[in-house]
N, C-alpha and C positions, 0 to 999 in steps of 0.2 A: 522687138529686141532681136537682133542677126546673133548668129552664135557666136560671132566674134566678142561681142559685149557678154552676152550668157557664161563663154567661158573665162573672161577677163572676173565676173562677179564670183566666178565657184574659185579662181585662184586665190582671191583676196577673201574668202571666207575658210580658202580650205589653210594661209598664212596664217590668219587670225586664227583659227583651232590650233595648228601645229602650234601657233605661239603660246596659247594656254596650257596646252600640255606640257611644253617644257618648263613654263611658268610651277605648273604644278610639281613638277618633279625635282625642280630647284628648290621649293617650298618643303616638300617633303623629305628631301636629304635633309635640312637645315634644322626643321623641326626633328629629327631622327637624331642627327648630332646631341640637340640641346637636351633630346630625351638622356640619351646615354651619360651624355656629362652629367645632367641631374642623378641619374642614377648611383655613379663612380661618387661623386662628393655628398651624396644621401650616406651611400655607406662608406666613407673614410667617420664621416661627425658621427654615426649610429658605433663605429666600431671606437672612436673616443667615448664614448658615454657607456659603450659596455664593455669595454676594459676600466674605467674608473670604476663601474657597479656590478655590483652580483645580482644576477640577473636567471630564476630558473626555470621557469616556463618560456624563455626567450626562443627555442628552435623553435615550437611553434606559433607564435607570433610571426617570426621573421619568413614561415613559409606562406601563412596565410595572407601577408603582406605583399608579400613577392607573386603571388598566382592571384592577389589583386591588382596588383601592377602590371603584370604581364597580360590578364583580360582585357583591363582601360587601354591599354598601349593597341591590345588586338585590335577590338570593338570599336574603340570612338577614333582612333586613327586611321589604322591600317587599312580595315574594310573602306571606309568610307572615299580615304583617297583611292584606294584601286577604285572604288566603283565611278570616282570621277576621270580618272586616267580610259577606263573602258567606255564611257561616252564619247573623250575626248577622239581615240583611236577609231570609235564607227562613223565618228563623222568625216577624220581627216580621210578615211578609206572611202565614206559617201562622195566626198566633194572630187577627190580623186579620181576616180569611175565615171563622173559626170563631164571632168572637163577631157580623158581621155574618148570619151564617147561624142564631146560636140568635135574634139578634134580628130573624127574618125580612124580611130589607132585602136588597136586592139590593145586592153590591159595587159598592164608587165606587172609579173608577180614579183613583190619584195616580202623580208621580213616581216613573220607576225599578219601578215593580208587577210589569213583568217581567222573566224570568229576563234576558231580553237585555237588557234597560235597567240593570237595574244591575249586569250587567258590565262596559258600555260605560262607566256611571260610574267607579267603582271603578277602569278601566284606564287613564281620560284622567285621573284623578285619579294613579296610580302612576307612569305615562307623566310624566304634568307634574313629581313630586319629581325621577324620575330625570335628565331633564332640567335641572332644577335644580344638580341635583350635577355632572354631566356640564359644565355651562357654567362654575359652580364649578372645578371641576378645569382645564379649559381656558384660562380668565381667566388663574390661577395659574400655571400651566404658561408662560402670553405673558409674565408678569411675571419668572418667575425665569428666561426664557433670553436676555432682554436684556439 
């Protein structure tokens, strides 16, 4: 195989990664929306049913609910897609490196190139949704106890 083929194979693997990746990340906004909105119309129906009833252990109920929600959201979503986003990004960065190397170029640094840069992404990025949902939960929480 000439390098000319070698690096025609690392383009069309390092497409195919980039394409999974944004795959993933369109995935992940969408599912992030559909959380939110479940959240917002969780508590509109929660705050009908407790404004029809008297309800007096409800604050705590509603927090232990909410720091359950806000765990599942952490743990079974958020880690798991960063940690597929962080495969995706050492590969596009492997396949990268490879074909600037058959095509004898010295690497050009871009955004995130290193390990630590795009963790630090990836984590102000997970950090901001959970936030998101966290303030989420809290708004709600101010709305259903007045």
């Amino acid at each position: 195989m000439t390098d000319k083929e070698k690096a025609y194979c690392f383009i069309e693997l390092y497409k195919e990664q980039m394409n999974h990746f944004k795959q993933t990340r369109d995935i992940e906004f969408k599912v992030n929306i559909a959380f939110w909105t479940l959240i917002v119309l969780a508590g509109y129906f929660l705050n009908l049913i407790i404004s029809s009833r008297s309800y007096s252990n409800f604050n705590c109920f509603y927090i232990i609910i909410a720091l359950l929600f806000l765990a599942c959201h952490l743990f079974l979503w958020l880690l798991p897609i960063s940690r597929s986003e962080k495969i995706d990004l050492h590969y596009i960065k492997e396949y990268r490196d490879k074909i600037e190397d058959l095509a004898g170029e010295k690497p050009t640094p871009y955004y995130g190139e290193t390990k630590d840069g795009q963790e630090r992404r990836i984590m102000s990025w997970m950090i901001c949704e959970a936030t998101i949902t966290c303030l989420l939960l809290i708004v709600l929480g101010i709305l259903m106890l007045q």
